[in-house]
C-alpha positions in Angstrom: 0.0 0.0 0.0 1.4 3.4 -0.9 1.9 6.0 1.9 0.4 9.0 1.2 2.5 12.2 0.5 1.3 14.8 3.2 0.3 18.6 2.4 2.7 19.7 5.1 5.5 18.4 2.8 4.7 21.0 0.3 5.8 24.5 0.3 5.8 27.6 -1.7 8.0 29.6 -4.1 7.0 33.4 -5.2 6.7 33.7 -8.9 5.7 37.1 -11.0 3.9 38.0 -7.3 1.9 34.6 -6.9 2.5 32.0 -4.4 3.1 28.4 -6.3 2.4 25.4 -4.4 5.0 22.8 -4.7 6.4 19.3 -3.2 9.6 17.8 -3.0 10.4 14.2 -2.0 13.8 11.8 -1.6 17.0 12.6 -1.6 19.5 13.7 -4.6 20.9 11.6 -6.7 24.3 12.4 -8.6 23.5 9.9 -11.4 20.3 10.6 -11.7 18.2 14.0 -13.1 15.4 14.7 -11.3 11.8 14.2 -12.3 9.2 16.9 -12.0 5.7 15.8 -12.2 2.9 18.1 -13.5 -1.1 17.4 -13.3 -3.9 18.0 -15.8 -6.5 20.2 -15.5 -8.2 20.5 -12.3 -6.2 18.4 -10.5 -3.0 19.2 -8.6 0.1 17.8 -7.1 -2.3 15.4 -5.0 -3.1 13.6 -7.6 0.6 12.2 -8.1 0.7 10.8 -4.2 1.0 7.1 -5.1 3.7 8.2 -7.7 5.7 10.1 -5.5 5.9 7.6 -2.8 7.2 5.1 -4.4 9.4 7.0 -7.2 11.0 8.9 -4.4 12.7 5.8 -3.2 14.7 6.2 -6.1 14.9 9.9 -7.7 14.4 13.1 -6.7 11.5 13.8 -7.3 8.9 17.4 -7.7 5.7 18.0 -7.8 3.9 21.4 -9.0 0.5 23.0 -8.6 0.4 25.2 -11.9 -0.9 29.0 -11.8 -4.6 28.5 -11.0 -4.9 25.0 -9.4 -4.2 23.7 -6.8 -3.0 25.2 -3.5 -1.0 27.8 -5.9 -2.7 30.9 -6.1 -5.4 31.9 -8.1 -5.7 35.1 -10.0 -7.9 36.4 -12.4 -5.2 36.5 -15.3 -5.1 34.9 -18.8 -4.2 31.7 -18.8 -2.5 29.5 -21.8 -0.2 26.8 -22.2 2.5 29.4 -22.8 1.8 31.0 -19.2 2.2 27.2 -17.6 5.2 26.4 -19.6 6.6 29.8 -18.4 6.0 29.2 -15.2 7.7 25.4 -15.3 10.4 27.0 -16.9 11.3 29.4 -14.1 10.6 26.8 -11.6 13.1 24.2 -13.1 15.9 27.0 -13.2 15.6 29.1 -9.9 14.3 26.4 -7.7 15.4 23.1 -8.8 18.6 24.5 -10.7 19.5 22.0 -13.0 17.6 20.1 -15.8 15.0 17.4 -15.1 12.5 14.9 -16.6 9.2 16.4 -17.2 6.2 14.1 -16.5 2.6 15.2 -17.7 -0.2 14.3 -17.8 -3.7 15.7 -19.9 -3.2 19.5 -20.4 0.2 18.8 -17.9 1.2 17.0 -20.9 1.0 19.8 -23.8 2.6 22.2 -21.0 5.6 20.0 -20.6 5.8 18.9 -24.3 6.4 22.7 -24.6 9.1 23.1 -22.1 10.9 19.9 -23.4 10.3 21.7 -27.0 11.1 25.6 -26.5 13.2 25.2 -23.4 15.3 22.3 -24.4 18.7 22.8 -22.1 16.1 22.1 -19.4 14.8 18.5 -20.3 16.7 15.4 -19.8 13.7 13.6 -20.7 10.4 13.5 -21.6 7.0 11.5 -20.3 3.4 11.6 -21.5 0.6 10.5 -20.3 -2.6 10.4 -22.0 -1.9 14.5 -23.0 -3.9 16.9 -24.4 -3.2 19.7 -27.5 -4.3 19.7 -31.2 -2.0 18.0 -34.3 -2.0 19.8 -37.2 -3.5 16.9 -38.9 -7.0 17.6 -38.2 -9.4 15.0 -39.9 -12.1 16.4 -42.4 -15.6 16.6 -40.4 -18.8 15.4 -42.2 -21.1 17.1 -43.2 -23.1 15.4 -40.4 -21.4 17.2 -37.7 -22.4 21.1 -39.0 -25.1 21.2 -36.7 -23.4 20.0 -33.5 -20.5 22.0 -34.7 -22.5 24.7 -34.6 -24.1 23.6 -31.3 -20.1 23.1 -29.7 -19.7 27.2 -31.5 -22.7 28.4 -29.4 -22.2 26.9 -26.5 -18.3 28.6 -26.1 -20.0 31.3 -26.7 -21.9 31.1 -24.1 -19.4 30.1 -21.5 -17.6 33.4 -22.3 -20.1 34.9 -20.5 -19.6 35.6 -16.8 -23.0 34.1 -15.4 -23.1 31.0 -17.7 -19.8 30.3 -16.7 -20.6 30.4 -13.1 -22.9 28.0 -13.6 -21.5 25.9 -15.2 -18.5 25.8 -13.0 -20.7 25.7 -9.7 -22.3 22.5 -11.3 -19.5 21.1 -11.8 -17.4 21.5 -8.8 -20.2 19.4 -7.1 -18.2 16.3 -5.5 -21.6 14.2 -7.0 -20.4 15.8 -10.5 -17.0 15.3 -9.5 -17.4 11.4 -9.0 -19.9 11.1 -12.0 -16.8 12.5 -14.3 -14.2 10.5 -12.6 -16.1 7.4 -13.4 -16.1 8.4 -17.0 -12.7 8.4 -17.5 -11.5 5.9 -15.0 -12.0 2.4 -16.3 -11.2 0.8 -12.4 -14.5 2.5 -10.2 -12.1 1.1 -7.1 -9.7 4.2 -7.7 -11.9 7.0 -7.3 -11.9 7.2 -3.5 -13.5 9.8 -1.3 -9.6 11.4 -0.8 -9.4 12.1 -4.9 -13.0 13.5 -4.9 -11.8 15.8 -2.3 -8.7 16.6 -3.7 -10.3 17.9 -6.7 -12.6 19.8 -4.7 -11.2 21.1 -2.3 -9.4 23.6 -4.2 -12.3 24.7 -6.8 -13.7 26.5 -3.5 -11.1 28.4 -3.3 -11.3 32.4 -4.1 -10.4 33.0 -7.8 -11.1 29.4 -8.9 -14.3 30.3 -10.8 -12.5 32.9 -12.7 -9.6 30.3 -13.2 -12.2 28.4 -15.0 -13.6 30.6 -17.3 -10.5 32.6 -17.8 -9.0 28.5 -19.4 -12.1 28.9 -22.1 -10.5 31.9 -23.7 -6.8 31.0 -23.6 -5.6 31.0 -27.1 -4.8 27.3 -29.0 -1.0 27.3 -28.1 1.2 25.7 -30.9 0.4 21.9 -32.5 1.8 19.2 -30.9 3.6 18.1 -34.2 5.4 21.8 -34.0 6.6 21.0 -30.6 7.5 17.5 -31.7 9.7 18.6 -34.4 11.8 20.6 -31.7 12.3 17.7 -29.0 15.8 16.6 -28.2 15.5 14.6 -25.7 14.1 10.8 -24.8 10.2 10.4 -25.3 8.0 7.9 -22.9 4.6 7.7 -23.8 2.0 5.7 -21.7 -1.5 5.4 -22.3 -4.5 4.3 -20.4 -6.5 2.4 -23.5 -9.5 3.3 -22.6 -9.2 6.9 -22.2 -12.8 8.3 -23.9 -11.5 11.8 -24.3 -7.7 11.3 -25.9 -8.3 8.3 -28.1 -5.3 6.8 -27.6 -4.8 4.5 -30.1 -5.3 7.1 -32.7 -3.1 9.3 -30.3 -0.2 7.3 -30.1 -0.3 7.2 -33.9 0.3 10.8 -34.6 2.9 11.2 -32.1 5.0 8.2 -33.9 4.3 10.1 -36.8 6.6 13.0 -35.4 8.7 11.3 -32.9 9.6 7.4 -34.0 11.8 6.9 -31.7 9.7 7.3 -29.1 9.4 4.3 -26.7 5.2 3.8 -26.1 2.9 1.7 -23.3 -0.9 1.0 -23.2 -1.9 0.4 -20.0 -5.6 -1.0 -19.0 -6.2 2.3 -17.4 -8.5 5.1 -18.5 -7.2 9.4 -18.3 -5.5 9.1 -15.7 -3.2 6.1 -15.6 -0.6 7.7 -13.2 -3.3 7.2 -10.3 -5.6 4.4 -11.7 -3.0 2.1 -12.0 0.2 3.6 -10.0 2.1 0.4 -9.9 2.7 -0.1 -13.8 3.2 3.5 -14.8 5.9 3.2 -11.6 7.5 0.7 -13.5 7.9 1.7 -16.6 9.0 5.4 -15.3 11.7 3.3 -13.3 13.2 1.1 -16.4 12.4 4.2 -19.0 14.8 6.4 -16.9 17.5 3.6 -16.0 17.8 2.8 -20.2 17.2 5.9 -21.9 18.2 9.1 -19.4 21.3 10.5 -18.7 22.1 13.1 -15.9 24.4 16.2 -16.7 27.1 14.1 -14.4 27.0 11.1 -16.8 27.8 13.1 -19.6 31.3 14.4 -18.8 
């Protein structure tokens, strides 16, 4: 059974005037970078607990609420994937101070894809897992789809509105809505416990959080994952949870071949999250990815 990695383990760290939430576990290790985890949207360093305590054993390893989730602090600014990947950027060089392996997951994903891609002297490595952000490859809709595209048109319209969005956002911080989502994308019920519902709750009542929320359906499309892909240097881990309904992994997993073959790829029997539904595997593979195919700056001299 994994022990649980504490709140009062975590501190903070001032960045452009906001406090960022952060946690820190196990010891440094000469050969071996240092991995920084980073969740998807809505969740926060919490939902990396089983990862951490077992990883820790071995690496260094960091944890991160990002600008607007969290326990970091939440102000009513424009958010975007290049405000994220700032932010992970000056967190890797004035508080961890050298370069790590960036673990994502979901929109965490597309923020560290970035950071390996535009901030390459700070990546020894890269993993994904089930993450968001558009290819350019966009397949042609039917014609079938012009009304529900229109439908999908009007209703971010509407959410671009303050009192919709509230809403909306007060409906779906709900722990009821909460569980009925996590059971969507979770393919093992058993992992959605009363702690993760509350983990994800907890901090949508914070001040700000509503505005976080609405201010995320205006943030501009950052750049295409196959733009990003094309600027990697370093090693690529990709692992899936199959049955993910939102990423469709399988088709996924195709387009980042595509751009990256030498990638080295897992499906898991997991669904979004795999990280947390199935802690134990994605362990693993983190553990024989990094022994094979990452160096630390030390190694290379």
């Amino acid at each position: 059974m994994q022990t649980a990695i504490a709140p009062s383990l975590g501190t903070t760290w001032q960045w452009r005037g906001q406090s960022i939430y952060y946690v820190k576990a196990g010891p440094a290790q000469p050969q071996k970078p240092p991995l920084l985890l980073v969740h998807g949207f809505g969740a926060s360093t919490d939902h990396w607990r089983k990862n951490i305590a077992e990883l820790q054993t071995e690496f260094e390893v960091w944890a991160i609420d990002l600008l607007g989730f969290g326990r970091s602090a939440k102000p009513n600014w424009d958010y975007s994937g290049l405000l994220w990947r700032d932010q992970l950027q000056d967190f890797i060089t004035e508080v961890i101070g050298q370069p790590v392996v960036l673990a994502g997951n979901s929109i965490g994903g597309y923020v560290v894809l970035a950071v390996a891609a535009q901030y390459p002297q700070s990546a020894n490595g890269l993993i994904l897992l089930n993450p968001a952000g558009p290819f350019t490859e966009v397949p042609a809709r039917p014609q079938t789809n012009t009304v529900r595209n229109w439908v999908g048109t009007v209703a971010r319209s509407l959410l671009l509105q303050p009192l919709p969005s509230l809403l909306l956002f007060n409906y779906l911080r709900q722990k009821s809505t909460i569980r009925k989502t996590l059971k969507k994308v979770y393919l093992d019920h058993s992992a959605i416990t009363e702690q993760l519902v509350d983990d994800i709750h907890r901090p949508a009542l914070d001040p700000g959080a509503a505005q976080v929320f609405a201010a995320v359906f205006k943030a501009p499309q950052g750049e295409k994952n196959d733009l990003l892909l094309n600027q990697v240097q370093c090693p690529l881990l990709m692992l899936w949870g199959e049955q993910d309904p939102w990423m469709r992994p399988r088709q996924g997993g195709a387009l980042y071949r595509k751009h990256y073959p030498s990638l080295t790829e897992h499906y898991l029997h997991a669904g979004h999250c795999p990280h947390d539904e199935v802690p134990g595997q994605v362990n693993a593979l983190i553990r024989e990815w990094m022994q094979q195919h990452v160096t630390s700056p030390e190694q290379t001299h």
